[in-house]
PLY file of the C-alpha trace (Angstrom):
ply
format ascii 1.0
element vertex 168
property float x
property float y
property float z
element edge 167
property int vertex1
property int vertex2
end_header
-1.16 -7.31 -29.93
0.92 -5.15 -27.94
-0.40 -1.05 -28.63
-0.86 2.30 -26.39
-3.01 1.64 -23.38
-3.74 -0.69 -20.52
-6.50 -2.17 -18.86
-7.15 -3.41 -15.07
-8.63 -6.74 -13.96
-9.29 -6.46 -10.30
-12.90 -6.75 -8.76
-15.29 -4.08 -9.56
-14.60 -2.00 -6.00
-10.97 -1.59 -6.79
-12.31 -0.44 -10.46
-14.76 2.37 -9.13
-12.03 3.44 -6.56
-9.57 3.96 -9.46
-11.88 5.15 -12.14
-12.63 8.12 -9.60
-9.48 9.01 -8.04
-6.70 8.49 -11.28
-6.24 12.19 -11.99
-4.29 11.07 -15.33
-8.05 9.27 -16.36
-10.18 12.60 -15.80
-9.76 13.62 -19.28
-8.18 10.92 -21.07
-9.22 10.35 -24.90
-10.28 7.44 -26.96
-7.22 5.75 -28.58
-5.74 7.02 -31.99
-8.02 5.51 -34.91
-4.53 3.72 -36.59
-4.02 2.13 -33.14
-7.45 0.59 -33.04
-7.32 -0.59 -37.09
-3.68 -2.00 -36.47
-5.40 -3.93 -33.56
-8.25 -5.00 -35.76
-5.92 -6.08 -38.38
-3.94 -8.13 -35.71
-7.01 -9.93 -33.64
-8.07 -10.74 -37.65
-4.47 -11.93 -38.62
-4.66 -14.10 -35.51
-8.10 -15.67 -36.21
-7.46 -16.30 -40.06
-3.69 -16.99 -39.85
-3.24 -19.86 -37.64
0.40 -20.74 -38.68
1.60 -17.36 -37.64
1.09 -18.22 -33.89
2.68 -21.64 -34.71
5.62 -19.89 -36.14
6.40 -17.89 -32.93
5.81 -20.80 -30.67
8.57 -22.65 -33.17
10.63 -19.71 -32.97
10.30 -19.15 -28.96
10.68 -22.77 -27.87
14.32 -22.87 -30.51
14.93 -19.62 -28.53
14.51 -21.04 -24.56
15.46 -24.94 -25.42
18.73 -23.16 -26.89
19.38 -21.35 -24.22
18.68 -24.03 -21.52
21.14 -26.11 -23.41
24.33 -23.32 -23.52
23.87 -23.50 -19.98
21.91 -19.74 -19.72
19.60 -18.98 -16.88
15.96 -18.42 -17.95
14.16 -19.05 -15.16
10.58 -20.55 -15.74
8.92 -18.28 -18.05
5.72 -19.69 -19.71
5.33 -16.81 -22.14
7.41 -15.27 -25.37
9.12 -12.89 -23.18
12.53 -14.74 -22.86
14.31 -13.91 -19.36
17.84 -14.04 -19.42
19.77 -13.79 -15.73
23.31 -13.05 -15.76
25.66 -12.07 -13.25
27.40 -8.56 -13.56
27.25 -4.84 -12.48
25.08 -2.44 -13.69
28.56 -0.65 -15.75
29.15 -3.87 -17.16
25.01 -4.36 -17.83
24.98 -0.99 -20.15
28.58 -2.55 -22.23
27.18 -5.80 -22.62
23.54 -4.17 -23.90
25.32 -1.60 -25.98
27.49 -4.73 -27.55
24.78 -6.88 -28.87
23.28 -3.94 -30.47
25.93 -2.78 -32.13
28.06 -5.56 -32.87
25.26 -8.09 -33.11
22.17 -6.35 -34.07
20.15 -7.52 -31.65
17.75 -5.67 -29.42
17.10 -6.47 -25.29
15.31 -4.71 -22.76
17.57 -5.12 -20.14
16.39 -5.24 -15.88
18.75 -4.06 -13.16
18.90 -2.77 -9.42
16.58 -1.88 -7.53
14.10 -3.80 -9.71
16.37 -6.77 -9.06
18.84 -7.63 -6.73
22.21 -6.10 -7.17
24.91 -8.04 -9.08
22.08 -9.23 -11.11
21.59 -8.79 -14.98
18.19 -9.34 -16.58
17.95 -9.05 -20.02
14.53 -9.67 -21.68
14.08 -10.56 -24.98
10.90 -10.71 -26.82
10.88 -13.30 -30.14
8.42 -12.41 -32.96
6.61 -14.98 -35.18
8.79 -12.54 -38.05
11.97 -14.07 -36.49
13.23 -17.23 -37.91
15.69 -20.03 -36.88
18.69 -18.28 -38.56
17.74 -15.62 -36.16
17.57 -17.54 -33.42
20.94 -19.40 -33.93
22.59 -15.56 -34.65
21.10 -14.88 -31.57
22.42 -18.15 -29.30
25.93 -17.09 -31.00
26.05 -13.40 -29.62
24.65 -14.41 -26.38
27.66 -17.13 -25.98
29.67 -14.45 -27.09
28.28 -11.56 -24.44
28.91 -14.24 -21.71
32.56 -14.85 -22.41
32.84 -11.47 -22.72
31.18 -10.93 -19.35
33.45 -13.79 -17.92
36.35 -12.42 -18.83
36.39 -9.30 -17.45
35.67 -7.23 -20.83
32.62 -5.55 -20.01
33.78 -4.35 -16.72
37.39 -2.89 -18.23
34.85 -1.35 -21.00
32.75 0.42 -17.84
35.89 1.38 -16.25
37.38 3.27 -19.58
34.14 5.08 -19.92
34.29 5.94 -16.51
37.34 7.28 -16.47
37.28 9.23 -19.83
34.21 11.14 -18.30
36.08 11.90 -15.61
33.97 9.94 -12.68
0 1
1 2
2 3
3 4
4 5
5 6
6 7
7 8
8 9
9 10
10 11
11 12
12 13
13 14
14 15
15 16
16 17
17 18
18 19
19 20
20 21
21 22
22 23
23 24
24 25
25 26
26 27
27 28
28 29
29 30
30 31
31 32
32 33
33 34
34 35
35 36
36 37
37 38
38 39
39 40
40 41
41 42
42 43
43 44
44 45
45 46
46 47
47 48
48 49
49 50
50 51
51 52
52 53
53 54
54 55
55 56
56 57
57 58
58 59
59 60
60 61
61 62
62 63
63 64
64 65
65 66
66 67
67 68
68 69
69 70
70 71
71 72
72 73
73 74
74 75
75 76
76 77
77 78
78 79
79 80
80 81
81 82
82 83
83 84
84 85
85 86
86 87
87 88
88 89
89 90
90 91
91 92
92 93
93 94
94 95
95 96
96 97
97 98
98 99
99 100
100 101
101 102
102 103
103 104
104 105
105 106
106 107
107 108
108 109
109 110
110 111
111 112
112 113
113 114
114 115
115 116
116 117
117 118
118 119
119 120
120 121
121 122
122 123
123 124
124 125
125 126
126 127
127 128
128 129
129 130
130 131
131 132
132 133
133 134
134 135
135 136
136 137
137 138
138 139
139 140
140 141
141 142
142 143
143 144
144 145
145 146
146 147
147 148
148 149
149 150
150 151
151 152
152 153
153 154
154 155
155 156
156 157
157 158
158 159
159 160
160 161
161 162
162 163
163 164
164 165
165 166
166 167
């Protein structure tokens, strides 16, 4: 049900604290009227459409198990947000993002230093209950693909040429 906005669970001192000294809060507005009907529509799709949440979870545990079994690092995530850890620069991060978009359509949020320790990739994926297993086996594919790739020294000779054609 992801939208515009946030909330904050902490106890009701922390609240008050924040609710009084968040300069950004002092005039904030309600939220836009399609934002709060698209949410409606999604708590009631989620109440009367059962199989849609059974989807994802079909979708997300294809996703992980596959991944697990190529030999990829996902830590222990308990959520649809698929973690990813590889091991790479942040040059060679931006090539290997930039390649599965372009080459295999598919979209990543991707983590790197200072957020996590350097020589670290994180790329995040987020599986929809709109996905389906083709997807997810086009996506195990690329992600073999991005790894030999990374392995082999492509994404950091793909850094370096940028690099050097801007002069750096």
């Amino acid at each position: 049900m992801a939208s515009t906005g946030a909330f904050i669970a902490a106890d009701q001192e922390i609240i008050d604290y924040l609710k009084y000294n968040l300069r950004s809060q002092m005039f904030a507005k309600s939220l836009q009227m399609q934002l709060v009907k698209g949410a409606l529509k999604r708590l009631d799709m989620l109440r009367t459409m059962p199989e849609l949440k059974a989807n994802l979870w079909t979708i997300v545990d294809a996703l992980q198990s596959g991944l697990k079994e190529r030999g990829f690092d996902i830590g222990t995530t308990q959520s649809c947000v698929t973690p990813v850890y590889l091991k790479g620069s942040i040059p060679e991060a931006m090539a290997l993002v930039k390649d599965l978009r372009e080459n295999y359509g598919i979209f990543c949020s991707i983590v790197v230093y200072p957020v996590i320790p350097k020589g670290i990739i994180l790329l995040r994926m987020i599986p929809t209950g709109s996905h389906n297993l083709v997807d997810v086996e086009e996506t195990l594919n690329a992600f073999s693909a991005i790894r030999t790739r990374l392995e082999n020294g492509t994404y950091k000779r793909l850094s370096a040429a940028v690099a050097a054609a801007m002069g750096e």
